[in-house]
N, C-alpha and C positions, 0 to 999 in steps of 0.2 A: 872471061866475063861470066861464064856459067857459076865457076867457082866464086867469085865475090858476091854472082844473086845466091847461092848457097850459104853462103857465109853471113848474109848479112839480113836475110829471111828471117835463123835464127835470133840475132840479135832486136829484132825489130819488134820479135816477139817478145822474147825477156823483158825489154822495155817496157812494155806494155803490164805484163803478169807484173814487173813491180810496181810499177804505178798504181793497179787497179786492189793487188792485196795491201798493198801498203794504204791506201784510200780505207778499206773495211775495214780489215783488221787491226792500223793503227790508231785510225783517229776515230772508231765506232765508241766511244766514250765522250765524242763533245755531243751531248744533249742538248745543249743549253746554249742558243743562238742567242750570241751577241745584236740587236739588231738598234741598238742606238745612235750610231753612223749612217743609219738610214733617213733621206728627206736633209733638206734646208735646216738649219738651225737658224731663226731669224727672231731674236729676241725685242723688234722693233716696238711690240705694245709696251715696253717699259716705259715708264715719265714718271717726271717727280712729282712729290704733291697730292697725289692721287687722294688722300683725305679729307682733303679741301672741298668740300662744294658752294654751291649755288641755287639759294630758291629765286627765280624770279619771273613775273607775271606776264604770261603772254601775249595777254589782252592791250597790253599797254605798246607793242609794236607795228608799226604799220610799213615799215619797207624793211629789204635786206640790208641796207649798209646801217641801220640803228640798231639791228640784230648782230650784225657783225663787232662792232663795240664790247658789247659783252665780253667775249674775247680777249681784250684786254688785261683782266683780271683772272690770273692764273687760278685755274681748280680743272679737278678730276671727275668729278661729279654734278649733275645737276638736279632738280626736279621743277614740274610747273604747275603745280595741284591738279596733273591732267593724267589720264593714262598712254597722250601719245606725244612721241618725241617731236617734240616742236620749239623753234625758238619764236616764232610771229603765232599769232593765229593763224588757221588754215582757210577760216570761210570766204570765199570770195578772193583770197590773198596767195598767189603764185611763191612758194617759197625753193627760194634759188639755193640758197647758202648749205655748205656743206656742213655737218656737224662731225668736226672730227672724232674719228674712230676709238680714238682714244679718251673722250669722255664718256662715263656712264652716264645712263640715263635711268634715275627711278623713277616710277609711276606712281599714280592717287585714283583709286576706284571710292564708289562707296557714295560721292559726295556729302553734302552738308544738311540733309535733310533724309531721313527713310525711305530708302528704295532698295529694293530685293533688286537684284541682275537676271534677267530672261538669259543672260547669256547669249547675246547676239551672234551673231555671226561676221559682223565689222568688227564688235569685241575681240571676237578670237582673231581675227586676222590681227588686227593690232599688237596681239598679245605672239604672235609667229616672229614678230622685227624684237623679240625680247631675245635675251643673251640667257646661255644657263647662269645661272648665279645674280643677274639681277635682282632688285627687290622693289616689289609692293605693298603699298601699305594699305589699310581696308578703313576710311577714313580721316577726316582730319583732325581737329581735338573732340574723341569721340566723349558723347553726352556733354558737351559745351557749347556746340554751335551746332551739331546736327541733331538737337532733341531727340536724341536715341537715350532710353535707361537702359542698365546691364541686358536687362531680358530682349527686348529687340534687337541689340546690337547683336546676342550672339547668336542670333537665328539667320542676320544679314551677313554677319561674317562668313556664317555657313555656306550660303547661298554664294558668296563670291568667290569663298576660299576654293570650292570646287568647282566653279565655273573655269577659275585658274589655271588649277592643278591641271583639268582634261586639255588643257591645251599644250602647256610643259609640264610637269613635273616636276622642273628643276629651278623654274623659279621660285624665289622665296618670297613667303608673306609672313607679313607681318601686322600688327593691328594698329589701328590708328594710333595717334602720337595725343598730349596731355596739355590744358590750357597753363600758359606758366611756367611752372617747374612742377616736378614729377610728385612731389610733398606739398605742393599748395593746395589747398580746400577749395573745390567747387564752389562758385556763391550761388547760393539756394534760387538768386533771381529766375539763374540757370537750368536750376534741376526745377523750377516750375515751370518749364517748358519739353520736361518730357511727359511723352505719351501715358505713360501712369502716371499718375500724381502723386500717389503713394505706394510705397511697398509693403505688400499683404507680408510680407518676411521681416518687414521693420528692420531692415539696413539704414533706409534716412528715411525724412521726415519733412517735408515742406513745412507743413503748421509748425513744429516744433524746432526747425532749424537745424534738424540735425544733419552735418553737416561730410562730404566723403571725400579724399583726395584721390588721386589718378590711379594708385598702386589700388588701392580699395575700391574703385570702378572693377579694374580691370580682374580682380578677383572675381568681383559680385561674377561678371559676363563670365568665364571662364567656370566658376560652379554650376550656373544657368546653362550654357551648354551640356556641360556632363549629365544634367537633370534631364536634359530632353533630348537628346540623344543618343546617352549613354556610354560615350567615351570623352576622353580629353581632350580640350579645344587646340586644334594642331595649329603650330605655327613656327615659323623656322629664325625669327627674329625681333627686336624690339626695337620701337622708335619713342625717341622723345623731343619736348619742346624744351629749350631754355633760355629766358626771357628775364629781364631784371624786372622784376615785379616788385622785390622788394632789396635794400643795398647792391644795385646791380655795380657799381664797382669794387664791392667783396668778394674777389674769386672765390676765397677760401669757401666763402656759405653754397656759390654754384659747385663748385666741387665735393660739398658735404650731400647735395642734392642727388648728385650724381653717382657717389658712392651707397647713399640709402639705396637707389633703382637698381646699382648693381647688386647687391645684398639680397635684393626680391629676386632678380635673377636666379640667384645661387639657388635658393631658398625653394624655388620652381623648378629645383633640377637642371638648369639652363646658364651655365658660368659659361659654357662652350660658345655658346651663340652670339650674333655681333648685337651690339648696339649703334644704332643711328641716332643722331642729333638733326631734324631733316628740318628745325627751326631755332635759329639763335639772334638776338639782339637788341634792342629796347624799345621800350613801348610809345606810342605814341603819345605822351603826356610827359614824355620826360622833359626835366627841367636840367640838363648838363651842357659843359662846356664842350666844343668840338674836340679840340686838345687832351682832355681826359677822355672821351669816348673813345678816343683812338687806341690812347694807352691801356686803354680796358682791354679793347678786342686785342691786345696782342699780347698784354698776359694772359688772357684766356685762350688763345691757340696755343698759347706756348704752353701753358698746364694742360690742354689737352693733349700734345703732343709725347708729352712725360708722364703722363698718368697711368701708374702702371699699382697693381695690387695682385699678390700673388694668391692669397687667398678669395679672393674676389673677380679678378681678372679675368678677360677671356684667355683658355689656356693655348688657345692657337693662334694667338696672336701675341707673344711676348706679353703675357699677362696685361694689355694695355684694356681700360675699361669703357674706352669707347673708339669704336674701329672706324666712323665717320663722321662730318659734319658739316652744315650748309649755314651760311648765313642766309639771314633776308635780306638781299640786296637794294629789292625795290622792284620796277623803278617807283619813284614815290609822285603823286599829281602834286602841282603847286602852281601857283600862278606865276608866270614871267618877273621875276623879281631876284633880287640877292639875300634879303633877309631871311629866307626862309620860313618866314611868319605861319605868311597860308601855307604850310605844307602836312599832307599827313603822316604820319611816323619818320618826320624830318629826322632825327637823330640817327635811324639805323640803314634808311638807304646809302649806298653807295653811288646814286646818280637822280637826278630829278630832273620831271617831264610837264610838260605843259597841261594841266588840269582840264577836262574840257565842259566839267561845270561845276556849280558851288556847293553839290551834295557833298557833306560828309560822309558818306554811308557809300556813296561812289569812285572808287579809288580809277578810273578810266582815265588814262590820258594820255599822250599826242608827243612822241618821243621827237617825229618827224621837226613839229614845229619847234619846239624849245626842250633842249638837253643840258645838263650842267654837273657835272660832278662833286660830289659834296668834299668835304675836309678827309669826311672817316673812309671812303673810296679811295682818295688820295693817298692817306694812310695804309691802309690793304694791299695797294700798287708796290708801296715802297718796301713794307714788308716783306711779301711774299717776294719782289726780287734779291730782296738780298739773302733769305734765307733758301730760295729756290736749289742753290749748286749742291747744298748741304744733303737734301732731298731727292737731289735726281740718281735714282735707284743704279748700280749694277746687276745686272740679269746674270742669274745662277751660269756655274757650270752647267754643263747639259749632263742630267743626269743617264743611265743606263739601266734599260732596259731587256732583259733577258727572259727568254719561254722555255721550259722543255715541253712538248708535244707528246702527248699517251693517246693514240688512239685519233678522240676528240674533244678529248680534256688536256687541255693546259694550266700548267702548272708554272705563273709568271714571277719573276723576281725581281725587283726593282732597288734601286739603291743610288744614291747622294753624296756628294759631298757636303760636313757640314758647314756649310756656307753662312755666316755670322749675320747675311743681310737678309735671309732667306728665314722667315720663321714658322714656312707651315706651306708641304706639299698636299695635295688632291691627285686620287687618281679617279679615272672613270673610265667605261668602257663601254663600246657602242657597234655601233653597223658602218658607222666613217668616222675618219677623223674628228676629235674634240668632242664627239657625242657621248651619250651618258644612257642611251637607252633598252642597256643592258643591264650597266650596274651604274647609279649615282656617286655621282662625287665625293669621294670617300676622304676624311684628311688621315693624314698615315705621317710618320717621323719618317726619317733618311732613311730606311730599310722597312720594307715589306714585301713577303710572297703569298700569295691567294692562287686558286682552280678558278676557273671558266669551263663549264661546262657549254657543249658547242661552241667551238671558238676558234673552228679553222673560218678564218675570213674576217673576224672580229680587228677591233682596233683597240689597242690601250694607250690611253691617254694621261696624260701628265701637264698641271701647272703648280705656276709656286706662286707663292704671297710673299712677298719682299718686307723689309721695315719701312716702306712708305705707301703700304698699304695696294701696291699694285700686282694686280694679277696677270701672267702672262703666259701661254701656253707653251711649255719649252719641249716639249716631245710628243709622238703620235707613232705608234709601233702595229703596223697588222701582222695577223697572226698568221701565216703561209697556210697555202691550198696543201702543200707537201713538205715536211720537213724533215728530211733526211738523217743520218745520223752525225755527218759530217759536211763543212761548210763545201759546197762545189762539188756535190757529191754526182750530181746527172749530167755536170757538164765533163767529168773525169768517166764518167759511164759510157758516153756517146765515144767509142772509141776507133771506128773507122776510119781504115789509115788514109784515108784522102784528108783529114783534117775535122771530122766529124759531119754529118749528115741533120745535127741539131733534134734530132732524138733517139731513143735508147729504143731497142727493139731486137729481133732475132739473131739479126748479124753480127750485132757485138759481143751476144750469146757467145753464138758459134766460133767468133775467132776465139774468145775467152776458152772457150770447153778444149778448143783445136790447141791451143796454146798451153794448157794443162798434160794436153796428151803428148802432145811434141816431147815434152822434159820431167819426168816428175820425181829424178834422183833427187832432187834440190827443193821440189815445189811442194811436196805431197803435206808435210809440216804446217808451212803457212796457210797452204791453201787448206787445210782441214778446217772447218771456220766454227765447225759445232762441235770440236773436239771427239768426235768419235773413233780417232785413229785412222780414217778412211777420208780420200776423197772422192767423194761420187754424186749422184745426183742432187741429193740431199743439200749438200753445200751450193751448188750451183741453182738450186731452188731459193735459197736464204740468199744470195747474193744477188741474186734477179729482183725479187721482192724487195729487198734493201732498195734497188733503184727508185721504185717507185712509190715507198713509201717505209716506216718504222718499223725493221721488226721487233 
């Protein structure tokens, strides 16, 4: 018995010495931790559609179950000329309904008449339930309905844009959106209801008529800025209106509209950046059949859908030149009737509600009491399902993410497959998962590698933008407290022949050093780790260290 614990003391050691050099010495070259197998892969926020949205008025709700109808009508997107996500009004009104996760919600600060932002403090909490990559817009058709001229507006944008920014960062804004279409002329009724009457710069001219359209506002404001404060008027996105104001069943001319605004884009440095449509549909004077209005809005999805310009186009987004859009839904007041007579902007809702007085000027009304959905709603239903399957995205492979660790700089390398439905990844990086609050959301092709300074503990984050415009978060990578040179490197350290002790410490030293000594006709080779022809302290100094962190 003596002889077999003699015999097999040795062996139990050899075992060990090769496990343990063979761990250093062979695999001390993987730097570079695979760690994209780490966490759930749960690509559930994909949905189809996602470019679709929805303007519609909240005021005009008064229980959950007429809120829930909305619903109905498939889209990705909403907004309510408000800055909080609500489907009903909130004053006085309990709202129950859940707002699935997977619509976005953009906001409207600024409102319709001149007002700076104090920057509340209910502001900013509102603005905490915002997502990174959301968007804001800093009123609504600005110098049309909110009597702001160029110079006002850019001193309010000011004021909001960094009321904004200190609370995310990563929200985007954007500036108000244009009465019409983006090339239609302000009517001077209009611009005598801003705060200057006239401009000492002689841009326009009340008395003489002369006369500015949207792109030529939006310059005016944006030179005015730079004048008074000295740099360029930051903003991360453009919104527009489009409205048949004039042959509104010529796509071809709303597409010519829409290629002029992308052209000022370009023109501003800004071909990268999205464009939103946050209003589309016909005006309230129109004179068309149900029939044709329907068939309007669905060559006009469908040219939006395909509209793509290389030269013009957003370049992250499959050259398409406008990356969202919302109809006006409604709902619209009308009195209990079918004709639709008394209704206002009968043509482009998608449902009408019970009016609850004879103002025109007062669009309020009463969904509870009488609801009816119109032809062109009807139409929208049918569309959107049959085109829906076509649209419902595939979520990327998962792509891979890899670090090598110096120190406390990492050096991360990321890469993709390219995936044909997938037109454009983001990475960020943060203190947790999905955060940005170390480096902002960057877009990058199928491969890139960047440093992190301080980045043991960090997260790198990864999503993609699909061709139906949905974003989804398809990886989140922290960066280890210790990253070894080889995978499993401390639990092959912990070498205590009971089975391990679950940490690495003097003992396993000592068998290691003990186990050196026992044999070194065969070990002296391997085990020399710093190549100096000797093993001695030196190596068993580098191999200790190794345990617990890079040499």
């Amino acid at each position: 018995m003596k002889k077999i614990k003699k015999l097999l003391l040795p062996i139990f050691f050899l075992l060990l010495t090769f496990i343990i050099t063979f761990s250093v010495l062979f695999k001390k070259d993987m730097d570079i931790r695979d760690e994209a197998a780490s966490g759930d892969y749960n690509p559930d926020t994909y949905r189809g559609m996602a470019r679709f949205g929805v303007g519609h008025l909240i005021n005009t709700f008064t229980n959950n179950n007429e809120a829930k109808e909305l619903l109905e009508y498939r889209f990705g997107w909403y907004h309510n000329w408000y800055h909080k996500k609500e489907w009903i009004c909130g004053v006085g009104i309990p709202t129950t309904i859940d707002i699935p996760d997977s619509i976005d919600f953009y906001g409207f600060v600024g409102d319709w008449a001149p007002n700076e932002t104090d920057c509340s403090q209910s502001f900013k909490d509102e603005l905490s339930n915002y997502k990174d990559g959301d968007v804001i817009w800093i009123g609504n058709e600005i110098g049309w309905d909110d009597k702001r001229d160029p110079t006002t507006y850019a001193r309010q944008y000011k004021s909001w844009y960094d009321c904004i920014k200190s609370v995310n960062p990563n929200i985007k804004v954007a500036p108000g959106a244009n009465p019409g279409n983006p090339t239609w002329d302000y009517w001077v009724s209009h611009m005598d209801m801003w705060l200057e009457k006239e401009d000492p710069k002689g841009r326009w001219s009340v008395e003489n008529e002369k006369q500015i359209n949207y792109i030529e506002y939006l310059t005016y404001a944006k030179n005015d800025y730079k004048e008074i404060y000295g740099e360029e008027m930051p903003l991360d996105a453009y919104v527009i209106h489009i409205y048949g104001v004039e042959g509104w069943h010529d796509v071809d001319k709303i597409k010519n509209s829409i290629i002029a605004f992308r052209q000022y884009m370009k023109d501003e440095g800004h071909q990268r950046y999205h464009l939103y449509i946050k209003e589309m549909g016909m005006l309230p004077n129109a004179q068309d059949d149900w029939e044709k209005d329907g068939q309007t809005m669905v060559n006009l999805f469908n040219m939006l859908l395909n509209l793509k310009d290389e030269n013009i186009g957003n370049l992250n987004d499959d050259n398409r030149l406008v990356q969202r859009w919302a109809w006006y839904v409604g709902p619209v007041g009308c009195t209990e009737d079918s004709s639709y007579e008394s209704c206002t902007w009968k043509y482009t809702g998608f449902y009408h509600c019970h009016k609850l007085n004879d103002n025109p000027a007062d669009w309020s009304c009463d969904c509870s009491k009488y609801r009816k959905e119109t032809p062109l709603g009807k139409k929208y239903r049918e569309y959107v399902s049959e085109i829906w399957p076509s649209y419902d995205s595939q979520p990327p492979d998962k792509p891979e993410i890899t670090y090598e660790l110096n120190g406390n700089t990492a050096n991360v390398n990321f890469q993709a497959n390219d995936n044909g439905q997938i037109n454009d990844y983001e990475i960020s990086v943060g203190s947790s998962e999905g955060k940005a609050d170390v480096m902002l959301w960057t877009s990058t092709d199928t491969k890139i590698s960047f440093n992190i300074n301080n980045a043991v503990g960090k997260y790198v984050n990864v999503k993609a933008l699909d061709d139906g415009y949905n974003w989804s978060e398809v990886s989140s990578v922290k960066i280890k407290e210790s990253q070894s040179d080889f995978v499993g490197s401390e639990s092959k350290a912990d070498i205590v022949p009971s089975g391990g002790d679950g940490k690495v410490n003097m003992l396993d030293l000592a068998l290691v050093l003990n186990n050196w000594k026992w044999k070194k006709e065969n070990r002296d080779e391997v085990a020399d780790v710093n190549d100096d022809e000797e093993v001695n302290m030196l190596d068993i100094a580098l191999i200790a260290n190794n345990w617990t962190k890079k040499y």
